[in-house]
N, C-alpha and C positions, 0 to 999 in steps of 0.2 A: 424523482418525485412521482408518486402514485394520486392518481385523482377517483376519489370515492363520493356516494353521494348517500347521507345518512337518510336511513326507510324513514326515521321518526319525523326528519319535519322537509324532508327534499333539501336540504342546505350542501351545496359542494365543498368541498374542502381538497388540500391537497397535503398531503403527509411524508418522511422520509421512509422509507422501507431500507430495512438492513438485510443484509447477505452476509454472511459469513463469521469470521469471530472478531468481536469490537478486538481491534488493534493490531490485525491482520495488516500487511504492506496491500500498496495500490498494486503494485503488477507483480509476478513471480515468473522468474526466469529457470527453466531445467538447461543448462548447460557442459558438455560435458561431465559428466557425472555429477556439479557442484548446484546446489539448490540456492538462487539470490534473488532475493526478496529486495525489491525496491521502494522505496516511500517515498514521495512525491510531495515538497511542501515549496509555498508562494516564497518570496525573500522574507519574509515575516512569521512562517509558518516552522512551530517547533511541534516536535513530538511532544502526544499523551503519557499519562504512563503505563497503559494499556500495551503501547508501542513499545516504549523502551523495554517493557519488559519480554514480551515478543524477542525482540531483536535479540536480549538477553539471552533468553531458550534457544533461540536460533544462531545463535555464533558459537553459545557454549555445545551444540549438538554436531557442529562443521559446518554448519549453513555460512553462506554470506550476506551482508545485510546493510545496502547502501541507502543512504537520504540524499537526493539531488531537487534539486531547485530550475534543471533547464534540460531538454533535449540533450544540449550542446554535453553539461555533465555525463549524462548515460552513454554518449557516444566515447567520449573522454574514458570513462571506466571500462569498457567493452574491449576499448582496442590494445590498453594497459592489460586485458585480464585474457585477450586471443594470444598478445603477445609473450605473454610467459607465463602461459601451460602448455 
């Protein structure tokens, strides 16, 4: 959140700022050669379809492109994905 203050009448407000391309994954991993894009959602939390389609481009190009919901999941895939390559 970015906090700005309008010239016209002094009122503060607080707004979101975007970075990057709506439907981009939260973190990106370069791993041995393989590019995996990971998405980050609550137990409630489903992909846009900004995302899915994302994910679509990126799996159809060789990318990998995981949704975890816990720490414990990322560790989970990492040590599946050191173990066999």
């Amino acid at each position: 959140m970015s906090e700005y203050t309008r010239k016209s009448d002094g009122v503060t407000k607080k707004r979101m700022i975007r970075f990057g391309t709506k439907g981009a994954s939260d973190i990106v991993v370069v791993a041995l050669g393989y590019y995996i894009a990971i998405e980050v959602k609550d137990h409630k939390g489903v992909q846009d379809e900004a995302q899915v389609e994302i994910q679509r481009a990126l799996e159809h190009a060789g990318g990998r492109y995981i949704l975890v919901r816990s720490r414990e999941e990322v560790e989970k895939y990492f040590k599946a994905f050191f173990n066999n390559t």
